[in-house]
C-alpha positions as CSV (number, residue, x, y, z in Angstrom):
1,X,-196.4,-112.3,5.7
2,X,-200.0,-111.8,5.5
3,X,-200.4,-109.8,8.7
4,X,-197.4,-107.5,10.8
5,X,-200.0,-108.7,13.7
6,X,-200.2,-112.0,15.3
7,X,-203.8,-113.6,15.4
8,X,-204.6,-114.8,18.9
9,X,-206.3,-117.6,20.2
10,X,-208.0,-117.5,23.2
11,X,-208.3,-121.2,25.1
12,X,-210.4,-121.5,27.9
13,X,-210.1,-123.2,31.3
14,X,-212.6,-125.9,32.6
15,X,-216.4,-124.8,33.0
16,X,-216.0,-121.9,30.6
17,X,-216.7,-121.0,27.5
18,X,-215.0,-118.5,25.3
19,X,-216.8,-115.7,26.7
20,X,-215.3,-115.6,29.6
21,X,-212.8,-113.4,27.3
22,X,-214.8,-110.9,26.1
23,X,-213.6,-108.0,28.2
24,X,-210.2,-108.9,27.6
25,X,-211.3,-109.0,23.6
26,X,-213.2,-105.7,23.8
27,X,-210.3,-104.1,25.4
28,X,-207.8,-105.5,22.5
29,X,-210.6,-104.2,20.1
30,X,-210.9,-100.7,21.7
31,X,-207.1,-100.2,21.9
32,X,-206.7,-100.7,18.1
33,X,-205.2,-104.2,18.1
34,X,-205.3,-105.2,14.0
35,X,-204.6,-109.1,14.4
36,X,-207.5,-111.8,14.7
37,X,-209.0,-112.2,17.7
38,X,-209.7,-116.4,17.5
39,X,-211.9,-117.8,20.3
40,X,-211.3,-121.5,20.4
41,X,-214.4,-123.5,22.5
42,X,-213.6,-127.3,24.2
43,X,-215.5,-129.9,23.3
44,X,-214.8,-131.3,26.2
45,X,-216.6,-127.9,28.0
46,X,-220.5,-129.1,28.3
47,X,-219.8,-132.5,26.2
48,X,-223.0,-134.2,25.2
49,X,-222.6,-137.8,27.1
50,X,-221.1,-140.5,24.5
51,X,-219.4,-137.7,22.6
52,X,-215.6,-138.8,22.3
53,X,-214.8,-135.2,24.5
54,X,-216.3,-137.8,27.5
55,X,-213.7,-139.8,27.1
56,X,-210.4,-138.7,25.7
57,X,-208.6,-135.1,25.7
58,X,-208.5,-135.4,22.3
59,X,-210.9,-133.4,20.6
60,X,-209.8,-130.1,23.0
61,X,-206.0,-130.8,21.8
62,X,-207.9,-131.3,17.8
63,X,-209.8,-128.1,18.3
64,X,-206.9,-126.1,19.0
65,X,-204.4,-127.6,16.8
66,X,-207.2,-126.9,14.2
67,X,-207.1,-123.3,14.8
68,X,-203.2,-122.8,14.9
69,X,-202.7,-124.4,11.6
70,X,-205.3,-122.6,9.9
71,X,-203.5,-119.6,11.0
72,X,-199.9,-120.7,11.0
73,X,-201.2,-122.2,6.8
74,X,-202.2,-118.8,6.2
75,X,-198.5,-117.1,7.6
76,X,-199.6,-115.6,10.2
77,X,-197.8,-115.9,13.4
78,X,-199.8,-117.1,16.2
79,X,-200.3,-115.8,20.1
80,X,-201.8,-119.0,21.6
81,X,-203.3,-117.9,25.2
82,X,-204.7,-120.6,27.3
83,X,-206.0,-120.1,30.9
84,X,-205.8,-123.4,34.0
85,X,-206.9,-126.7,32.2
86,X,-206.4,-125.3,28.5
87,X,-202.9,-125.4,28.7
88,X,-202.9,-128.7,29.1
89,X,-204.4,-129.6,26.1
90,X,-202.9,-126.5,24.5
91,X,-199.6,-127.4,25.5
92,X,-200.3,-130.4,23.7
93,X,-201.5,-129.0,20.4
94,X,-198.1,-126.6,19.8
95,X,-195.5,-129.3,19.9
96,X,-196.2,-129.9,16.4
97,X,-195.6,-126.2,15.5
98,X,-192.5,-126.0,18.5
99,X,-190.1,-125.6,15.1
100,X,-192.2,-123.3,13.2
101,X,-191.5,-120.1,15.2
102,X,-194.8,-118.8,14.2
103,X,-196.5,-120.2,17.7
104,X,-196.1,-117.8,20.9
105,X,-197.8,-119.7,24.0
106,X,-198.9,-117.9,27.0
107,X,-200.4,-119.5,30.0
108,X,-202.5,-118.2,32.4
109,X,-202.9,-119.6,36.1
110,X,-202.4,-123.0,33.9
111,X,-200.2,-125.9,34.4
112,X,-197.4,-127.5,33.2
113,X,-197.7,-131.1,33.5
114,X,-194.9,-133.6,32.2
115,X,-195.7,-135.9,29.4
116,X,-198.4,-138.7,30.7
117,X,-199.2,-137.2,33.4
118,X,-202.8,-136.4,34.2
119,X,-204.6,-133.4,36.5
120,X,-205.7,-136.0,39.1
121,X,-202.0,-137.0,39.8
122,X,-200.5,-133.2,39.3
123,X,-202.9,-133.1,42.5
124,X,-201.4,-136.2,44.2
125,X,-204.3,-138.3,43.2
126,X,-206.9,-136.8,44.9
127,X,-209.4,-134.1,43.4
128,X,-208.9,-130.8,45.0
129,X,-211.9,-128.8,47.0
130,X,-212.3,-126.9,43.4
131,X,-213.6,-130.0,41.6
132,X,-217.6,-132.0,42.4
133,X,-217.4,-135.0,40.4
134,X,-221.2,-136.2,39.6
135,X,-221.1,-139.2,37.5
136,X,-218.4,-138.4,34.3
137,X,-218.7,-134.9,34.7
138,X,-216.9,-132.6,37.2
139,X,-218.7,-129.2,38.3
140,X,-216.8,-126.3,39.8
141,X,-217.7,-126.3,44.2
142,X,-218.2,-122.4,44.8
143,X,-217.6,-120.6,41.1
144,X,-218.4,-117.3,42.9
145,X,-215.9,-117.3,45.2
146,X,-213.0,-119.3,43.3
147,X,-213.3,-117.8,40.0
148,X,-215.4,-114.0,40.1
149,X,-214.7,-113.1,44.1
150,X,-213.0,-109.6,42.5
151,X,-216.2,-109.1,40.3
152,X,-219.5,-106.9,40.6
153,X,-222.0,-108.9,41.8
154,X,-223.9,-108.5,38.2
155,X,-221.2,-109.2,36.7
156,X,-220.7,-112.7,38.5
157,X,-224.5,-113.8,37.7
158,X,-223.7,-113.3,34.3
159,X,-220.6,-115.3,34.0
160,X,-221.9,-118.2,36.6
161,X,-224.6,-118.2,34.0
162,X,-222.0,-119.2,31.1
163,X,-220.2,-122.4,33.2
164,X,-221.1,-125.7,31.5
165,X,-220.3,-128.9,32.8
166,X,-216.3,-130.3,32.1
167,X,-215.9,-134.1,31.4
168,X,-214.3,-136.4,33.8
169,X,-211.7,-136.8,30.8
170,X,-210.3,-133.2,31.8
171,X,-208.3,-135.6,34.4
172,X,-206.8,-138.1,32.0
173,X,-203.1,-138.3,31.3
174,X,-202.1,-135.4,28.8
175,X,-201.0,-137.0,25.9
């Protein structure tokens, strides 16, 4: 094997980028960890309009898929961690690796949605309190409170700063 330490992938939720793990990284990093440390961006996470991340939930399941084989190609096991919407197309990207046993998947605050089911009808078909839909993008209603309310104030500007808009798509049918 190429490395005694898996690589991991970090998958964000909706609205965020990949920095939203950088204290988790830094801490990995201070502590010694030796694997990669892989941060895997959405497409579908500030998607240009008529890019095909408007549209499908396809290019976030591509993006990730692209970043487990490269590693899994390479032998190195893999520590996929995927946090609210990004383990839904996460959960899609592993099943082609599900016999490898060189994928680990952990899911924070995600969701486990059976096959064709979307977000929209995991929430009984209405969008929850969380979600603003404007046009084919949805926008978080109150980021402060629902995603930083345990975070210095500086702290929260910062990260409020790094939320993009998430295409409607992020409510399509996982595939």
């Amino acid at each position: 094997m190429a490395s005694t330490a898996s690589t991991i992938i970090f998958v964000p939720g909706a609205w965020h980028t990949t920095k939203c793990y950088d204290i988790v990284i830094g801490k990995l990093q201070d502590a010694g960890y030796t694997g990669k440390l892989i941060r895997c961006e959405l497409p579908s996470v500030g998607a240009e309009p008529g890019s095909p991340a408007m549209w499908s939930m396809v290019p976030d399941i591509k993006a990730i898929d692209d970043a487990i084989a490269h590693e899994v190609d390479s032998d190195t096991p893999v520590l996929l961690v995927a946090h609210s919407y990004g383990s839904v197309p996460a959960s899609c990207a592993i099943k082609k690796f599900a016999d490898s046993g060189m994928v680990k998947f952990c899911i924070v605050a995600g969701f486990m949605l059976e096959f064709a089911e979307s977000m929209i009808s995991w929430c009984g078909g209405v969008p929850p309190p969380l979600w603003r839909r404007e046009g084919d993008y949805v926008y978080p209603n109150n980021p402060e409170e629902a995603f930083y309310n345990d975070l210095p104030e500086d702290m929260q500007k910062e990260l409020l700063g790094e939320l993009r808009s998430h295409s409607y798509a992020f409510v399509s049918p996982s595939v």
